[in-house]
CHARMM internal coordinates of N, CA and C (Angstrom, degrees):
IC EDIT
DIST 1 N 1 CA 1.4412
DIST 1 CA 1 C 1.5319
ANGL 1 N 1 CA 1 C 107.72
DIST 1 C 2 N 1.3379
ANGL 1 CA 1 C 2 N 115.98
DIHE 1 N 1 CA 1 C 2 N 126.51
DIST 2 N 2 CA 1.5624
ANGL 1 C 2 N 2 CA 122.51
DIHE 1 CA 1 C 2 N 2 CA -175.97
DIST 2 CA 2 C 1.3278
ANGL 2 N 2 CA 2 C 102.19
DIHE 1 C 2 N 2 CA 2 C -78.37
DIST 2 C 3 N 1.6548
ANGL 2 CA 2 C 3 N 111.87
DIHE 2 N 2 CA 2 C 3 N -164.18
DIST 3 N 3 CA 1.6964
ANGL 2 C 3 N 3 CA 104.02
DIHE 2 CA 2 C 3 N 3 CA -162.85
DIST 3 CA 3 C 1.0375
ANGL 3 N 3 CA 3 C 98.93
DIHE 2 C 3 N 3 CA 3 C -126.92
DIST 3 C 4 N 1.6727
ANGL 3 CA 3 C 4 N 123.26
DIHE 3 N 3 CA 3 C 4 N 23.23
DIST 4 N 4 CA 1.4270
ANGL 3 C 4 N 4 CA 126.15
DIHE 3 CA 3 C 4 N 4 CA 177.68
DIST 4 CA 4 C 1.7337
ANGL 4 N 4 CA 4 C 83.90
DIHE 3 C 4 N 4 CA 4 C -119.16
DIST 4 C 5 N 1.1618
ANGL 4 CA 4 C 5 N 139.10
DIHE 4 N 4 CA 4 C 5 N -40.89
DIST 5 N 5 CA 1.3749
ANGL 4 C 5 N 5 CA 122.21
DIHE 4 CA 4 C 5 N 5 CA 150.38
DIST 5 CA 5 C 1.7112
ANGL 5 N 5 CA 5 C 134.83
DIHE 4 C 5 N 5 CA 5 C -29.74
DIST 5 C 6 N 1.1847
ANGL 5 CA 5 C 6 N 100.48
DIHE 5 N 5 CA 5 C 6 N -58.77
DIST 6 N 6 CA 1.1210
ANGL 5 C 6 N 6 CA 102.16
DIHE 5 CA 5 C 6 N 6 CA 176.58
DIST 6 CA 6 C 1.5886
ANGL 6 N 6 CA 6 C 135.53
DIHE 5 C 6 N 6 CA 6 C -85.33
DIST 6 C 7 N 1.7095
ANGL 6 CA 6 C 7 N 98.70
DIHE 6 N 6 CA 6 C 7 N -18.17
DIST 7 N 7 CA 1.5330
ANGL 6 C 7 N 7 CA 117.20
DIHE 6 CA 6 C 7 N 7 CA 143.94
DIST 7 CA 7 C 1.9543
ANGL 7 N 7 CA 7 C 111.31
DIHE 6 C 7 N 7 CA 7 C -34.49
DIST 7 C 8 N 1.6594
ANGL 7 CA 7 C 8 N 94.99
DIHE 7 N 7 CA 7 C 8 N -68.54
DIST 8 N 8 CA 1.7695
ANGL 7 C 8 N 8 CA 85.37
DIHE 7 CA 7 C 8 N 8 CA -171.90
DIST 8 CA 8 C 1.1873
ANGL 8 N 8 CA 8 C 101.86
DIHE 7 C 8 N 8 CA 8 C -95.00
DIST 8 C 9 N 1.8204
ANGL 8 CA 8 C 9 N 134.90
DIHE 8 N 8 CA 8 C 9 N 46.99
DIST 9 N 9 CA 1.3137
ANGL 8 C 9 N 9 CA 102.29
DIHE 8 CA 8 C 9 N 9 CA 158.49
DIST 9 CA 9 C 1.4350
ANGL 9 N 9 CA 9 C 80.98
DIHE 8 C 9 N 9 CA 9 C -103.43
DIST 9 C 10 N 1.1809
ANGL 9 CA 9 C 10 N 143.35
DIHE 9 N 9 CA 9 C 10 N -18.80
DIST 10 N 10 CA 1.4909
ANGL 9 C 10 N 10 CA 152.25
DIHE 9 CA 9 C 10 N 10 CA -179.26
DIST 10 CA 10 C 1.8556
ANGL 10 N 10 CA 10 C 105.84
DIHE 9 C 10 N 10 CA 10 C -49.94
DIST 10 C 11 N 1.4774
ANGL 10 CA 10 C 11 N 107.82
DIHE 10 N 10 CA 10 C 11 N -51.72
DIST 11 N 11 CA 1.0088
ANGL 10 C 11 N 11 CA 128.19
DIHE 10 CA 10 C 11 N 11 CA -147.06
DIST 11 CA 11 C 1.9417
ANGL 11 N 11 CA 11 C 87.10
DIHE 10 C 11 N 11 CA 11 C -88.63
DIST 11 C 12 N 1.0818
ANGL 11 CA 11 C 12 N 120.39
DIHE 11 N 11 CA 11 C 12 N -47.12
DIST 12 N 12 CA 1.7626
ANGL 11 C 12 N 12 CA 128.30
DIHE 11 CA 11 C 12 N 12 CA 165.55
DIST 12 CA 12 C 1.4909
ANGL 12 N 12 CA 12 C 110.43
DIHE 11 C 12 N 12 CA 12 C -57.13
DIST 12 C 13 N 1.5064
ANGL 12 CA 12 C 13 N 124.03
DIHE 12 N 12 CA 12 C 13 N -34.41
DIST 13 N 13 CA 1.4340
ANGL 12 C 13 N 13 CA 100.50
DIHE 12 CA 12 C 13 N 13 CA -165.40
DIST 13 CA 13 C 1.6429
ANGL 13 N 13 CA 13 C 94.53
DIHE 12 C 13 N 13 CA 13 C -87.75
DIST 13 C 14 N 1.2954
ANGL 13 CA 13 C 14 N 124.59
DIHE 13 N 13 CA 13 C 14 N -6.95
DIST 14 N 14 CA 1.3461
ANGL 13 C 14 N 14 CA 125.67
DIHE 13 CA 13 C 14 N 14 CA -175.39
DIST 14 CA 14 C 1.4540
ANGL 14 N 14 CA 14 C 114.28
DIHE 13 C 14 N 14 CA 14 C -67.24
DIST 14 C 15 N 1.6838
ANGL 14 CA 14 C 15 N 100.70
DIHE 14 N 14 CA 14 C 15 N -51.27
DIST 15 N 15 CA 1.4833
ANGL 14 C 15 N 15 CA 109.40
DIHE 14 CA 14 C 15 N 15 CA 152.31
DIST 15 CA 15 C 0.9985
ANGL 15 N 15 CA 15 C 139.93
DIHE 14 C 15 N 15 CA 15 C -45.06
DIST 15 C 16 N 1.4755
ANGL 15 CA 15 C 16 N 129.52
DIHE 15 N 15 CA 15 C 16 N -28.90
DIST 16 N 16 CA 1.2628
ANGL 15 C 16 N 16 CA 142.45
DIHE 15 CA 15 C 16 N 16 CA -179.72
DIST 16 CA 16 C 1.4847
ANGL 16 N 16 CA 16 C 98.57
DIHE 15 C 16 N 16 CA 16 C -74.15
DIST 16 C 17 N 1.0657
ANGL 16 CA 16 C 17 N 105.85
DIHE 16 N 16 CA 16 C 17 N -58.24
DIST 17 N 17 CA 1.7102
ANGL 16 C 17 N 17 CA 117.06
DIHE 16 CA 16 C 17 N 17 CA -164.31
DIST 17 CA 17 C 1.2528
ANGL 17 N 17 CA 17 C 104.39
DIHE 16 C 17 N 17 CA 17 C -71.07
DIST 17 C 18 N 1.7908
ANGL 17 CA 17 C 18 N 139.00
DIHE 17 N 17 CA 17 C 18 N -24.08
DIST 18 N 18 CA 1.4404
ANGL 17 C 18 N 18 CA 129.76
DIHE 17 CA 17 C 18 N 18 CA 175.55
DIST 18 CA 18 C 1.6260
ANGL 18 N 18 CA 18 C 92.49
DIHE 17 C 18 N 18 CA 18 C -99.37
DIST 18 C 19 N 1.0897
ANGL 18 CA 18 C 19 N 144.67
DIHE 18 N 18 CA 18 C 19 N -41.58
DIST 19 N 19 CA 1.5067
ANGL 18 C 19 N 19 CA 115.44
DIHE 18 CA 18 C 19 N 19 CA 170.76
DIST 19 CA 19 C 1.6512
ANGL 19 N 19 CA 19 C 139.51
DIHE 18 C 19 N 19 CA 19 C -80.87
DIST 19 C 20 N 1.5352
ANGL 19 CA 19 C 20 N 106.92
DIHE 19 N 19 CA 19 C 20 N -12.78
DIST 20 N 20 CA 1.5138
ANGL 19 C 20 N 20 CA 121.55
DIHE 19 CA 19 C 20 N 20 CA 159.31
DIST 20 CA 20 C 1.5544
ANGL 20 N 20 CA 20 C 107.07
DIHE 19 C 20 N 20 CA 20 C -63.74
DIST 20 C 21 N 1.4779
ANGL 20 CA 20 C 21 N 92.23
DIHE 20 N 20 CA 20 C 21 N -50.15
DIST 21 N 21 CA 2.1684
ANGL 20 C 21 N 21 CA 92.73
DIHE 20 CA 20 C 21 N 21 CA -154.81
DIST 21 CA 21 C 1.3991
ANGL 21 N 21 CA 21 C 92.02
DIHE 20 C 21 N 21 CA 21 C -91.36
DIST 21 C 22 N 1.2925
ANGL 21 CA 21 C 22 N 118.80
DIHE 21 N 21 CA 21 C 22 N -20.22
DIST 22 N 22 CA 1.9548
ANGL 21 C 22 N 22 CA 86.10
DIHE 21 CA 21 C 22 N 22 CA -173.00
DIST 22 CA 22 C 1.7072
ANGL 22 N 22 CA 22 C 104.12
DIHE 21 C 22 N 22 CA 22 C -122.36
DIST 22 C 23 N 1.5902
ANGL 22 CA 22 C 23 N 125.24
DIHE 22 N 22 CA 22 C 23 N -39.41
DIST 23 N 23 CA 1.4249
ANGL 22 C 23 N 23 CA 119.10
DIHE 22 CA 22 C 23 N 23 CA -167.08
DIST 23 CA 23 C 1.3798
ANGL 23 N 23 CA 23 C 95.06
DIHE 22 C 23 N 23 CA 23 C -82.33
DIST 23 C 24 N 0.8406
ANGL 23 CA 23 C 24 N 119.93
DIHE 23 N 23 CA 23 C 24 N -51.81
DIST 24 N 24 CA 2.1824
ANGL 23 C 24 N 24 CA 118.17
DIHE 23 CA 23 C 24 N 24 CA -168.47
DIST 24 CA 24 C 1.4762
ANGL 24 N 24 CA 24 C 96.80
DIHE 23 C 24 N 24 CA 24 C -50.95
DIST 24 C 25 N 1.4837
ANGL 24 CA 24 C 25 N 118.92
DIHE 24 N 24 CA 24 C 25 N -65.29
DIST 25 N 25 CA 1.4432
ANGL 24 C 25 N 25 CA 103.11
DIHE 24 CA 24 C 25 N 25 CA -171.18
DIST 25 CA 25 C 1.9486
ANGL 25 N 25 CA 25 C 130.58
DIHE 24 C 25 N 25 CA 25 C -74.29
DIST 25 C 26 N 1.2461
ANGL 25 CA 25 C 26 N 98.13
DIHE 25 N 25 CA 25 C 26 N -16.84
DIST 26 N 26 CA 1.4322
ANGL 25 C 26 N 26 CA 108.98
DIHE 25 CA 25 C 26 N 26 CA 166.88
DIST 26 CA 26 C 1.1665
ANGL 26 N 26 CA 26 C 108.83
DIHE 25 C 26 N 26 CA 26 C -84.27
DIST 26 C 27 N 1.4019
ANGL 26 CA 26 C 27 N 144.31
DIHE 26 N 26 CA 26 C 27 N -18.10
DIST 27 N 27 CA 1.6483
ANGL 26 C 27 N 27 CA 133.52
DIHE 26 CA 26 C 27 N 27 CA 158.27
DIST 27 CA 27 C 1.4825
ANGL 27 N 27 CA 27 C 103.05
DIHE 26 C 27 N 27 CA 27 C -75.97
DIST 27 C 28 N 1.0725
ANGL 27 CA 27 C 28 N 107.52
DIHE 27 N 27 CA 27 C 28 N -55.01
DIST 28 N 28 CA 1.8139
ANGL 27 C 28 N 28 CA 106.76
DIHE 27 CA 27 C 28 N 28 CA 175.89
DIST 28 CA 28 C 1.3474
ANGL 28 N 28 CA 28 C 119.38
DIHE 27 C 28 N 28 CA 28 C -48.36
DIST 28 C 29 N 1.3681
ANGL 28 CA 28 C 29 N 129.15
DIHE 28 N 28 CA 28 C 29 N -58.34
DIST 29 N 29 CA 1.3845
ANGL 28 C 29 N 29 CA 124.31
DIHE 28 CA 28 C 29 N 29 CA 149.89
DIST 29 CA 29 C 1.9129
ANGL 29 N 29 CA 29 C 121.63
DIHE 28 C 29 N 29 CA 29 C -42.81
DIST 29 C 30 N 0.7183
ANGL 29 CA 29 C 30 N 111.92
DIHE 29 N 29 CA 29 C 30 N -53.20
DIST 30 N 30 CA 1.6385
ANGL 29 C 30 N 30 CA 99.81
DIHE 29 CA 29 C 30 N 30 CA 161.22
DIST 30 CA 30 C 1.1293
ANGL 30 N 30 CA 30 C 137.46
DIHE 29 C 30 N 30 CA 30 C -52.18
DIST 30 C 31 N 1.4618
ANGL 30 CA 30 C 31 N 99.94
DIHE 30 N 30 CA 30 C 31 N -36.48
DIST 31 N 31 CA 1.7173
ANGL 30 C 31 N 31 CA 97.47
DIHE 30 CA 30 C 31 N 31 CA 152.10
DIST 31 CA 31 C 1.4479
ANGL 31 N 31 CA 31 C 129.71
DIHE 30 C 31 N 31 CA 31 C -69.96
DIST 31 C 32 N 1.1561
ANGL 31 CA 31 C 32 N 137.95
DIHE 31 N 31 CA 31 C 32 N -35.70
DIST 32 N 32 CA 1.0639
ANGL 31 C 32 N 32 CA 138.95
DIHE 31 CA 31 C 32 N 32 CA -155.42
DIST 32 CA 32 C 1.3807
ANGL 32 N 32 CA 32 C 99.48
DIHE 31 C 32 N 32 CA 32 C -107.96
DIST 32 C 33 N 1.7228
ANGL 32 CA 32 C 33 N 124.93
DIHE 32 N 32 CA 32 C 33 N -0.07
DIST 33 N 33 CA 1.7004
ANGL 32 C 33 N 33 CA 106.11
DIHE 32 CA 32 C 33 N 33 CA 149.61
DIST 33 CA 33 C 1.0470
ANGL 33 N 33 CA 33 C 97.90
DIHE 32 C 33 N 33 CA 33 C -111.45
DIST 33 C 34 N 1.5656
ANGL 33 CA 33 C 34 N 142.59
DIHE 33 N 33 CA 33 C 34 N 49.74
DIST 34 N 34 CA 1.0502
ANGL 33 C 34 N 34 CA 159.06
DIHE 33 CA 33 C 34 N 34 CA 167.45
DIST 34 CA 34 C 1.1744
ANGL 34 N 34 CA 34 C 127.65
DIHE 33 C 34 N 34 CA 34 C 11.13
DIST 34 C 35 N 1.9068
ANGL 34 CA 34 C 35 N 106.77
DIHE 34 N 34 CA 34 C 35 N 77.29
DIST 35 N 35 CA 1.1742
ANGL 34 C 35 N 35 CA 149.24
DIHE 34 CA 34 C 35 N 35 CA 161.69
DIST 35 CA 35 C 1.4582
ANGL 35 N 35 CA 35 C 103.48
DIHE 34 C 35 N 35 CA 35 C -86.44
DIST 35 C 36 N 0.5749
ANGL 35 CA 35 C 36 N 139.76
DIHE 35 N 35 CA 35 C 36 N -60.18
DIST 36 N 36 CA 1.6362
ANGL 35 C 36 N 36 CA 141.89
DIHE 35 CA 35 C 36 N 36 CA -163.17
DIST 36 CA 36 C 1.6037
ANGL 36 N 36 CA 36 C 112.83
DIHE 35 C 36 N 36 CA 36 C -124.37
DIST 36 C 37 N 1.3168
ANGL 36 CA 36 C 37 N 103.09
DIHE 36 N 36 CA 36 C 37 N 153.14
DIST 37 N 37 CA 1.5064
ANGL 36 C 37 N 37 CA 100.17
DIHE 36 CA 36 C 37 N 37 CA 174.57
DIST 37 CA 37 C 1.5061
ANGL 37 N 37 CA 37 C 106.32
DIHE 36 C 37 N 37 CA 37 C -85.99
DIST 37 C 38 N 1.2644
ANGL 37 CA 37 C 38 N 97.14
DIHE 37 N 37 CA 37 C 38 N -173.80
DIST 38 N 38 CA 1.9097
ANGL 37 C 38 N 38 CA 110.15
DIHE 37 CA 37 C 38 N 38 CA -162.46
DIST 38 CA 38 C 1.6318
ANGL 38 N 38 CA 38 C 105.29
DIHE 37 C 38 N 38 CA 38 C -59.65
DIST 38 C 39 N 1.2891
ANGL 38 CA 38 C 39 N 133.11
DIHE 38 N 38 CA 38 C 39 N 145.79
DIST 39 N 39 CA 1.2577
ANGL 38 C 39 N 39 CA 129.60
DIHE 38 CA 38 C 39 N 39 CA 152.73
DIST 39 CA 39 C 1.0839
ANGL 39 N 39 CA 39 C 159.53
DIHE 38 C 39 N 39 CA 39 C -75.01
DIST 39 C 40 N 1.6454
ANGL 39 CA 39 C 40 N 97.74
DIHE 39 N 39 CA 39 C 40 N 64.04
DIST 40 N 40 CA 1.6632
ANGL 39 C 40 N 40 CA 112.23
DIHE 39 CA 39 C 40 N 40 CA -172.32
DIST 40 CA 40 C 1.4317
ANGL 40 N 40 CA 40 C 126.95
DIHE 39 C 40 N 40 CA 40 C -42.15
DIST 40 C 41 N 1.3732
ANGL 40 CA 40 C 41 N 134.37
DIHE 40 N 40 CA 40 C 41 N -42.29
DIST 41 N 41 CA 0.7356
ANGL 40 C 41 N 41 CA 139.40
DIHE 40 CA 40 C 41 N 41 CA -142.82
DIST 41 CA 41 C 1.4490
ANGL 41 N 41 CA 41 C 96.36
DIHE 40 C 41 N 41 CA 41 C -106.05
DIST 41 C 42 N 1.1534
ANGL 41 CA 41 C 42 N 129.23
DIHE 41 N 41 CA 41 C 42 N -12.94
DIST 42 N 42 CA 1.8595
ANGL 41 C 42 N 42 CA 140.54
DIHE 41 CA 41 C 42 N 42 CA 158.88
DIST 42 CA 42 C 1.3053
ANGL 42 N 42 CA 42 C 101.84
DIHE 41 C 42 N 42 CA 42 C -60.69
DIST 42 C 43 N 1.0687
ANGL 42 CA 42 C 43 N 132.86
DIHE 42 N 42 CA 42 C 43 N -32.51
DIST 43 N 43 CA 1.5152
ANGL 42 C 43 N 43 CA 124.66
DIHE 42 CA 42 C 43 N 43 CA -139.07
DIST 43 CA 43 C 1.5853
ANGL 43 N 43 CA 43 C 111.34
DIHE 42 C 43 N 43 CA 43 C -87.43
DIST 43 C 44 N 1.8194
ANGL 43 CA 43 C 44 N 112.33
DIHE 43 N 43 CA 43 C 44 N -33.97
DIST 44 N 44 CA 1.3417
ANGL 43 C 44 N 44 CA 123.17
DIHE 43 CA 43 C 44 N 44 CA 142.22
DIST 44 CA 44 C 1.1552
ANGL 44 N 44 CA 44 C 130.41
DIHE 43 C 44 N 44 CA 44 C -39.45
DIST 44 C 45 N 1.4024
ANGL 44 CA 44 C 45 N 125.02
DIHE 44 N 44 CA 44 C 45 N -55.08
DIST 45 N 45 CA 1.4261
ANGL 44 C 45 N 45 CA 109.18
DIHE 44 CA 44 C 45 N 45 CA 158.45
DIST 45 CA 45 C 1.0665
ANGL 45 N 45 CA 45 C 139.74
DIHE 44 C 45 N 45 CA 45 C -80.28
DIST 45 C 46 N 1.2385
ANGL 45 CA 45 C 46 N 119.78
DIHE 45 N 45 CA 45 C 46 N 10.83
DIST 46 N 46 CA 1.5902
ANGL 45 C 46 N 46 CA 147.03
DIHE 45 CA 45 C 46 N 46 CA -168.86
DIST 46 CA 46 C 1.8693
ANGL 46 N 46 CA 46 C 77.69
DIHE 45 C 46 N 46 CA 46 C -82.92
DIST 46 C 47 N 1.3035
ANGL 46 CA 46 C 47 N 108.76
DIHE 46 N 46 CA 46 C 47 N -85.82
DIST 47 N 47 CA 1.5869
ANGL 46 C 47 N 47 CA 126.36
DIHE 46 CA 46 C 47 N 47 CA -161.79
DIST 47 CA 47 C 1.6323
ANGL 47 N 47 CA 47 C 96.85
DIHE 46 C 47 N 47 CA 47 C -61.78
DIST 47 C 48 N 1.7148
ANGL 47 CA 47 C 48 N 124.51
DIHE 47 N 47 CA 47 C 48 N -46.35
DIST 48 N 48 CA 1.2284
ANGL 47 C 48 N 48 CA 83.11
DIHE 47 CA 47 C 48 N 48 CA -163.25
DIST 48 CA 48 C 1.3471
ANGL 48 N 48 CA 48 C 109.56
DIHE 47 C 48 N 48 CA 48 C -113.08
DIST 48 C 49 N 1.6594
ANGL 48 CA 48 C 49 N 135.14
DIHE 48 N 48 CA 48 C 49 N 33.76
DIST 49 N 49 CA 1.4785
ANGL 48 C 49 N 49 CA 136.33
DIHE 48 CA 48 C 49 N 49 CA 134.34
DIST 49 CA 49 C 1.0573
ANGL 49 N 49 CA 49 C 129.87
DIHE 48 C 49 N 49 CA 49 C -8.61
DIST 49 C 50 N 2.3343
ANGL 49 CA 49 C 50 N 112.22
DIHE 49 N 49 CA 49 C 50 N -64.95
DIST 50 N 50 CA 1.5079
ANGL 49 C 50 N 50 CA 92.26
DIHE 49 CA 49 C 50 N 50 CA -160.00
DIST 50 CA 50 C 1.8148
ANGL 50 N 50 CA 50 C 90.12
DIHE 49 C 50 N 50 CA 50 C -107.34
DIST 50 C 51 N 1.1524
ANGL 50 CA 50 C 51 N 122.24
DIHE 50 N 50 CA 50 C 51 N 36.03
DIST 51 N 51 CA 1.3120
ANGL 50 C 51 N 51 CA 130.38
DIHE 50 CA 50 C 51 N 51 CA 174.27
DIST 51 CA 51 C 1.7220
ANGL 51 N 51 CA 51 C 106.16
DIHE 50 C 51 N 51 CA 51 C -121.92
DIST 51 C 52 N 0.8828
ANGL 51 CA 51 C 52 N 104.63
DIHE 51 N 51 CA 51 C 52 N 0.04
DIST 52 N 52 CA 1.7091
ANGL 51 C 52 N 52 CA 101.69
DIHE 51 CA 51 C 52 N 52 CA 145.29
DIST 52 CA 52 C 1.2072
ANGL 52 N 52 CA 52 C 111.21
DIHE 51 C 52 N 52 CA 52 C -122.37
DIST 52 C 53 N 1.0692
ANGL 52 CA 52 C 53 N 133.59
DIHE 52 N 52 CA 52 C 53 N 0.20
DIST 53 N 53 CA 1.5856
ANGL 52 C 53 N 53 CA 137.63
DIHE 52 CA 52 C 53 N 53 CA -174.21
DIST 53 CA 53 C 2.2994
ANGL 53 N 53 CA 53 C 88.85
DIHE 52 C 53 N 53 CA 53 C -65.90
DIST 53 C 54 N 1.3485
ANGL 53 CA 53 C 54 N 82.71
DIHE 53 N 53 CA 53 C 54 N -58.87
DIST 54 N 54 CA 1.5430
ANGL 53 C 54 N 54 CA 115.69
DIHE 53 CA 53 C 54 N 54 CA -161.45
DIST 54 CA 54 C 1.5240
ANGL 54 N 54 CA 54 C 96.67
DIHE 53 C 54 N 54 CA 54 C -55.26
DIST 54 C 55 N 1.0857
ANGL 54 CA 54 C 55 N 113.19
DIHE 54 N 54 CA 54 C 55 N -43.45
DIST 55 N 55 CA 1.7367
ANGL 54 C 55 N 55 CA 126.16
DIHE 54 CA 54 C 55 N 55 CA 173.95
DIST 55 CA 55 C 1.3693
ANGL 55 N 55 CA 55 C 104.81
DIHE 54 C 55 N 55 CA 55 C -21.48
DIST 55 C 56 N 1.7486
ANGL 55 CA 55 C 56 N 75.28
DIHE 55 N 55 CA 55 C 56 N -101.20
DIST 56 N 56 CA 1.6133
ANGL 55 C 56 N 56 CA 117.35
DIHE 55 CA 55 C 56 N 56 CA 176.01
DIST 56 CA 56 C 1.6717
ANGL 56 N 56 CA 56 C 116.34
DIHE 55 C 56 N 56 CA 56 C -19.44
DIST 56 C 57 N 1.5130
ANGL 56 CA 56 C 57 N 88.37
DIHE 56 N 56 CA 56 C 57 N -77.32
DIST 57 N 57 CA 1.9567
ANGL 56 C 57 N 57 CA 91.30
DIHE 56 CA 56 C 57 N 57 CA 175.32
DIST 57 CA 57 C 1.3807
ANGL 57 N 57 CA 57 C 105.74
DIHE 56 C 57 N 57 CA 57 C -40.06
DIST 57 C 58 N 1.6155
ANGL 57 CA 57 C 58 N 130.57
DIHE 57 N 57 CA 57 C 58 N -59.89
DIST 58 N 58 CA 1.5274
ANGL 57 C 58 N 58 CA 118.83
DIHE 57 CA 57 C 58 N 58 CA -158.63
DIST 58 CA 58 C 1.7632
ANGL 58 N 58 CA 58 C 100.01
DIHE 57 C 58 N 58 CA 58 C -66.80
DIST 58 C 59 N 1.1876
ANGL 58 CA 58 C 59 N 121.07
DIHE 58 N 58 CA 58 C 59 N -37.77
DIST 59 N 59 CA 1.5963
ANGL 58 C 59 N 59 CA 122.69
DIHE 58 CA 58 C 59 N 59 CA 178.97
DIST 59 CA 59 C 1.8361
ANGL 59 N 59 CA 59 C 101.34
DIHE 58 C 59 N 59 CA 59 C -42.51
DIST 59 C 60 N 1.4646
ANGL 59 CA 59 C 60 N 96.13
DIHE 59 N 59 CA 59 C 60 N -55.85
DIST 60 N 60 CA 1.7727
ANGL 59 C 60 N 60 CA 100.03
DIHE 59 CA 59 C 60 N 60 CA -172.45
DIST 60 CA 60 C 1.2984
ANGL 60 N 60 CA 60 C 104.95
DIHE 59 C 60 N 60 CA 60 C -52.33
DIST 60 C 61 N 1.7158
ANGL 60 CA 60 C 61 N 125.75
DIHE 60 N 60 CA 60 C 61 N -53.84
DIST 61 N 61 CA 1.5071
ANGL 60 C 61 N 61 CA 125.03
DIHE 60 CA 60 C 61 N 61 CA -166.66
DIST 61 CA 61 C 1.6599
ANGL 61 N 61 CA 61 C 102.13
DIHE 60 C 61 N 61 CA 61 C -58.35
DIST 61 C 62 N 1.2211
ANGL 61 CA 61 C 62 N 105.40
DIHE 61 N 61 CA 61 C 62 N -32.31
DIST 62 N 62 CA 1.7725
ANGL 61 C 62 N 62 CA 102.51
DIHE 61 CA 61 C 62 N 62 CA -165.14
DIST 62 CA 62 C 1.4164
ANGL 62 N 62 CA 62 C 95.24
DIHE 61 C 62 N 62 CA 62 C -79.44
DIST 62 C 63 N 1.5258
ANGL 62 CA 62 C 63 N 138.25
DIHE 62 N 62 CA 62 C 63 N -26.64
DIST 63 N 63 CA 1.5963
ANGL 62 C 63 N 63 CA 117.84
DIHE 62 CA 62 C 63 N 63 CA -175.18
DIST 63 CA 63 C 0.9149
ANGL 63 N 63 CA 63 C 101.84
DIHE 62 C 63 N 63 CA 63 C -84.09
DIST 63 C 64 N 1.4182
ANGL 63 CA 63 C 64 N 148.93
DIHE 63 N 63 CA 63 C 64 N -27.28
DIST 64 N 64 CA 1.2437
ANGL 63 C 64 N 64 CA 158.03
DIHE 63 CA 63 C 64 N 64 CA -142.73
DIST 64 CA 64 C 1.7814
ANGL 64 N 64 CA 64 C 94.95
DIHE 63 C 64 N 64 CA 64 C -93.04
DIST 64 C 65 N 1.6578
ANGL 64 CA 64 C 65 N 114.63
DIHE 64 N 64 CA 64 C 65 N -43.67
DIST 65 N 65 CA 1.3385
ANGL 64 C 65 N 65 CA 98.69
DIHE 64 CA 64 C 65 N 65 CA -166.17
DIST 65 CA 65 C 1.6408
ANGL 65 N 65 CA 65 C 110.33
DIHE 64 C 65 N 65 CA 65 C -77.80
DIST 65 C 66 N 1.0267
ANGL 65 CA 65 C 66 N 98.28
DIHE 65 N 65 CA 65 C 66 N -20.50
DIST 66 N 66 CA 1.5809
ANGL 65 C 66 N 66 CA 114.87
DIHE 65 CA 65 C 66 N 66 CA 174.10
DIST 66 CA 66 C 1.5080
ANGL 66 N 66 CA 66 C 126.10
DIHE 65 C 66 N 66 CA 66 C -37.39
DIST 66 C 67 N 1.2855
ANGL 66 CA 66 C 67 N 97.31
DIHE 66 N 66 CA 66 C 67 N -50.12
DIST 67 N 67 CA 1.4128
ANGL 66 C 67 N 67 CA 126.02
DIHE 66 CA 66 C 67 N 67 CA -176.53
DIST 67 CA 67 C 1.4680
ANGL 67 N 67 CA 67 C 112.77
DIHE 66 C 67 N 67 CA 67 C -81.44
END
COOR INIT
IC SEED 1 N 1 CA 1 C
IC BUILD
């Protein structure tokens, strides 16, 4: 694993951990003491986070072998 790999898997699990642990459940809790309506617009990055996570990294392995 190179160190621009492991730079953004660093840089992804950070993401994971500030939009799992703090925005998903503080919009989700706002909805459901019904302050706000539902959070549509989370729900895209909900699903497509670790499916670009997955992208990205294989993009890096493939320039990397190139070289």
């Amino acid at each position: 694993m190179s160190k621009k790999e492991k730079r953004w898997r660093v840089f992804y699990k950070f993401m994971y951990i500030f939009f799992y642990g703090f925005i998903l459940p503080f919009a989700l809790l706002m909805f459901f003491l019904g302050e706000d309506k539902f959070p549509y617009t989370l729900l895209p990055v909900a699903l497509g986070l670790p499916v670009m996570k997955s992208n990205h990294i294989q993009r890096i392995r493939e320039k990397e072998q190139t070289y």
